[in-house]
N, C-alpha and C positions, 0 to 999 in steps of 0.2 A: 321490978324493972321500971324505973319512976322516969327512965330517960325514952321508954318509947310511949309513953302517954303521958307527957309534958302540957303538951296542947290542951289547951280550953275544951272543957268538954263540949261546947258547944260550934267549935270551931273544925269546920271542915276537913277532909284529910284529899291527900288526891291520892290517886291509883298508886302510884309508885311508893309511898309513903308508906301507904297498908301493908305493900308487896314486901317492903323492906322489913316492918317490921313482922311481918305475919314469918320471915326466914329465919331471923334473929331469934323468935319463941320456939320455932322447930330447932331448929340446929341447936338450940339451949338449952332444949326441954330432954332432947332425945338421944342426941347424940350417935355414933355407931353400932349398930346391932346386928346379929344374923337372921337372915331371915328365908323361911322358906316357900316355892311356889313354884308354878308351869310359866314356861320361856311361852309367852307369846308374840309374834308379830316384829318377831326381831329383825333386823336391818342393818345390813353392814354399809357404813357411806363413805364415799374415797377418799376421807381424811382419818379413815381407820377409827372413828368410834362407833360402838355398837348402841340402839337405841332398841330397845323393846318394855313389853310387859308383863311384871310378874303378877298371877293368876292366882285368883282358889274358884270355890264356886260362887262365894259373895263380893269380891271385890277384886278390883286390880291395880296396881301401881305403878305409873312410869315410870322408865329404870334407864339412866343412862351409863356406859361403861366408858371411859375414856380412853383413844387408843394406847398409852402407855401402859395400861391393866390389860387391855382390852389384844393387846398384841403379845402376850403371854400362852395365850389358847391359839391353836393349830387351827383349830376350824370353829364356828360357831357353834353352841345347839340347836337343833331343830327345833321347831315350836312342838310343844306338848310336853320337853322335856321339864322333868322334875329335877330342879337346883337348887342349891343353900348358898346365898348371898352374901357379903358381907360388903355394906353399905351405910352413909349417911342419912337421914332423910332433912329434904331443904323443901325451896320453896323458888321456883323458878321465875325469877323477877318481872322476865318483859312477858311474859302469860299469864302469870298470877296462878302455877301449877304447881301442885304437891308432887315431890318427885324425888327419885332414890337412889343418891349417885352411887354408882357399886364400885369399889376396889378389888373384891377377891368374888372367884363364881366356881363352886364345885358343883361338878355333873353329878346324879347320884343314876342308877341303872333303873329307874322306876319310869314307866311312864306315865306323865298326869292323868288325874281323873278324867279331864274335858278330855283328853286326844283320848283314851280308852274309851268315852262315850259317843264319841265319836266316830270311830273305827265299831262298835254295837252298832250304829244307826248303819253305816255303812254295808254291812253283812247282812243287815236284814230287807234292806233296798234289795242287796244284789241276788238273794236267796227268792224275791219276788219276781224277778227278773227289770226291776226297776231300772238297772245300769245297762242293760244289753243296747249293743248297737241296734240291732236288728230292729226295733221299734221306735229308731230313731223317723218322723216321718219330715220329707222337706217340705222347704218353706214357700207359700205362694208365690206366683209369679207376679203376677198383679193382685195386690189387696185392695181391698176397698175399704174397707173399717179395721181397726185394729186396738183388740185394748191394751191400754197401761197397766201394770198394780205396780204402783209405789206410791212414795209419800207425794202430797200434795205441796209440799213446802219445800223439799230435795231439790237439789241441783240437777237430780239425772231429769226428772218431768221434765224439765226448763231443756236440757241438751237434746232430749229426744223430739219437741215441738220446734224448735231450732233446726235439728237437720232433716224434719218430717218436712217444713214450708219452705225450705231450700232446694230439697230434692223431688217431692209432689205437692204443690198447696192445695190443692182440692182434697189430699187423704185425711180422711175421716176419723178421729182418735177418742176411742173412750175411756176414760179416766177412772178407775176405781181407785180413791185413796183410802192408804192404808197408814197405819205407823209401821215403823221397818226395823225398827231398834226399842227394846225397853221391855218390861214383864207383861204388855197389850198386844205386845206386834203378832208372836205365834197366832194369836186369836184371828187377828183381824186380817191377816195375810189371808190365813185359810180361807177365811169367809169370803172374800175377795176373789179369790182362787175361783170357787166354787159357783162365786155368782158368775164369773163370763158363761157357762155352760149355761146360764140361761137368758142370757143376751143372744140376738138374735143380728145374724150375716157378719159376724164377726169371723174374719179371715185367721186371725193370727193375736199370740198374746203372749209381752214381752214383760216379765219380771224383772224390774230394776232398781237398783239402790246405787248412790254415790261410791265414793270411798271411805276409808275409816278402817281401824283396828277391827282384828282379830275378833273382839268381842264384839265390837257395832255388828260386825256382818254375821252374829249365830244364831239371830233368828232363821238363816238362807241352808244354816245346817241343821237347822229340826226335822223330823221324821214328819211330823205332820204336815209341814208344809211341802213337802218334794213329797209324798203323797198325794198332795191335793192339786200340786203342779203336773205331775203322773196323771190325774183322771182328766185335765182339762182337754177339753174334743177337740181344739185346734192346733194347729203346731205350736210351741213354746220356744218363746227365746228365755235365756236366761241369761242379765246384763247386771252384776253385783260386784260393787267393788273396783279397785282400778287393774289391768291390764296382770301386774302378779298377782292378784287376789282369787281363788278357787276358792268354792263351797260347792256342796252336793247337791243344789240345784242346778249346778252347771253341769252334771253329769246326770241327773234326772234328765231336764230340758231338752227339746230336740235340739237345738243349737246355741253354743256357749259364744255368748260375746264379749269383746275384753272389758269392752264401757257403753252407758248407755246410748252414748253418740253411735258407737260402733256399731250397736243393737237397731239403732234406726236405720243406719245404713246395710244392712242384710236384707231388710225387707224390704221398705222404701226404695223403688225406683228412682234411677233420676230421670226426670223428664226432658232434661239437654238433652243426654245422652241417648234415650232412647227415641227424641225425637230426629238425632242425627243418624241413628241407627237405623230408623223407617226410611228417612231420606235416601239415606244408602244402596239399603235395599232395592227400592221405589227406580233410582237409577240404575241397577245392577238389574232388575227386572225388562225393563225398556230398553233396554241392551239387547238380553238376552232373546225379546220378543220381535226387536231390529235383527238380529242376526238370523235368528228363526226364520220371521219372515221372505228377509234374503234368500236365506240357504232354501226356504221351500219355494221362490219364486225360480229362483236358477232349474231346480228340479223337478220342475213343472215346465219349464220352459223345454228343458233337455227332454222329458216325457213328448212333450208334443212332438218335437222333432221328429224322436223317434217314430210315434204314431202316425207323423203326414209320411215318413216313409217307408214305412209299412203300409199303410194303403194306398200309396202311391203303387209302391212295388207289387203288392196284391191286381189293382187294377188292372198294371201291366198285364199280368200275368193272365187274367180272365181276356183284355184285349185280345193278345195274341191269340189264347183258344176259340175267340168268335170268332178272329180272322179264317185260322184252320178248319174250324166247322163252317164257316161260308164258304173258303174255295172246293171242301170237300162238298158242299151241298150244289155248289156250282155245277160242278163237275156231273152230277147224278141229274142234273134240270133235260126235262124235255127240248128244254129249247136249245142247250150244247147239238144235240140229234140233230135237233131241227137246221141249225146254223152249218153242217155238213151236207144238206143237199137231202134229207130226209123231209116227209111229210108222213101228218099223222091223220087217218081217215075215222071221222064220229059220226053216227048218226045224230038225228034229232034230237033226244034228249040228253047229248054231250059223252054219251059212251065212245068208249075207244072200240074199233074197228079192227078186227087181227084173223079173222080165219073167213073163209069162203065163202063158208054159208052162212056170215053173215051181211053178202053182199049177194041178194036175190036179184034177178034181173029185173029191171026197171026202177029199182030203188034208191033213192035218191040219201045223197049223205054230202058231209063237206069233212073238207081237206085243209089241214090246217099246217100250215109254212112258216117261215119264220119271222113275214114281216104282215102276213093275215091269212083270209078263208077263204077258200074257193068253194061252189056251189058244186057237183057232180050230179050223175046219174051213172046206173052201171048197164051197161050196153051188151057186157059181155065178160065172160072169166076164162083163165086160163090156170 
């Protein structure tokens, strides 16, 4: 091929140059072949071509289907399935990607190794009761600290401290970085996992990764690690991938977020809002403490009322019985007698006077009238 390394060996190449010739060696070298693997992460887009990738357990290749091929098949395959291809492989110029245009795709009835291993993991979560709602625990209301595990260099770190200092800047964020993708990540996820449980006043603890294929996100479908996300003592979010993306840490996790912005906004208060929310209240209180107040002043007012007239009426009513027990005591006075032309006769030491002998002759006594006392002696009785 003396026409794609013409150039001075010492003479520079630029991207596109390589790009082109690096096509030119595949599509020369290789030509059309069958090829077999698991449908991962495929994607149908509204100009009808299909975009996924073919799978084993060592490697995977972008596969693109053109919709002219691509509109031959009724429905797509699901991911996991096992297919025989028939494709090119090239070299995709503006990325500089090895990639495998497909013309023809026979379904075979097998399901791949990964979805098979996958569906294992799955059954032995759910046989632990790993998947059960019921131990699903919620999320605090107000956190105070909260840790991260993802990567230190990922996009989601950057989204979650973006909508953490938008919605509370004072919350408190602890960062365990991890790798999230590659033959390290399973390790160091766990370890990660493991150490929040001994971090101390941490509220809340949210697993998250970007987006990316089917295969970026299977560290989030290992056993060990939804295991270790299972033992962590605070509530879990799990925030993996973009918005259609599931893994089994989403169904471990107490709460599945669609992205990690999303994940910060589940726990992360907003502080507008909750400061318009107190305000609210704060008004709706003093209201209700104005209306109270009223309502209990009117019925205290009404209470009194009632009370002056009831003792008002009470009074009366004692009035009137003194009155009746005074003309009745009236009535009964020696001095009514007296006021008729009657007199009452006492001796000396103010006794009353009533029978004969006790007017001996010569015995002096007085006589009492109604407007005073007469002196006597008794002279004589009859």
């Amino acid at each position: 091929m003396p026409d794609l390394f013409s150039q001075p060996s010492d003479a520079p190449w630029t991207p596109s140059q390589l790009a082109k010739a690096a096509r030119r060696v595949v599509e020369g070298a290789i030509g059309g072949l069958w090829v077999r693997g698991e449908i991962s992460g495929l994607k149908v887009y509204q100009s009808g071509h299909w975009y996924f990738s073919l799978c084993d357990a060592q490697a995977q290749i972008r596969s693109v289907m053109w919709r002219a091929n691509a509109a031959k098949h009724k429905t797509p395959p699901p991911d996991g399935t096992t297919v025989f291809v028939f494709g090119t492989p090239t070299v995709w110029e503006e990325r500089g990607e090895f990639r495998l245009t497909v013309t023809q795709l026979l379904v075979t009835d097998q399901v791949g190794q990964q979805q098979l291993a996958l569906e294992r993991i799955r059954e032995a979560l759910r046989k632990d009761g790993l998947l059960d709602p019921e131990r699903k625990r919620p999320l605090p209301e107000l956190p105070r600290r909260i840790a991260i595990v993802t990567s230190l260099d990922g996009a989601a770190l950057r989204d979650v401290i973006i909508v953490t200092r938008k919605r509370w800047p004072g919350m408190e964020l602890v960062v365990l970085g991890t790798r999230v993708q590659g033959a390290e990540a399973e390790a160091e996820v766990v370890r990660a996992l493991t150490r929040v449980n001994r971090l101390a006043g941490i509220d809340c603890c949210i697993l998250a990764r970007g987006g990316g294929g089917k295969e970026d996100l299977a560290v989030f479908n290992s056993e060990a690690v939804c295991r270790a996300l299972a033992q962590v003592n605070v509530p879990t979010i799990s925030a993996v991938g973009h918005e259609t993306d599931f893994s089994l840490t989403d169904y471990v996790a107490d709460v599945r977020a669609a992205t990690p912005s999303a994940a910060a906004e589940l726990v992360v208060p907003d502080r507008v809002a909750l400061d318009r929310h107190v305000a609210a209240l704060s008004i709706r209180l003093a209201t209700a403490l104005g209306r109270g107040t009223r309502l209990a002043t009117e019925r205290l007012g009404r209470t009194a009322d009632r009370l002056q007239a009831a003792l008002e009426q009470k009074l009366e009513r004692r009035r009137r019985d003194l009155e009746r027990l005074a003309v009745q005591l009236d009535a009964l006075s020696p001095l009514r007698v007296l006021e008729r032309g009657y007199a009452v006769a006492q001796n000396a030491e103010g006794m009353v006077l009533r029978h004969l002998a006790d007017f001996p002759d010569g015995a002096g006594f007085t006589l009492r009238i109604i407007d005073g006392r007469i002196t006597a002696r008794v002279e004589g009785v009859s």
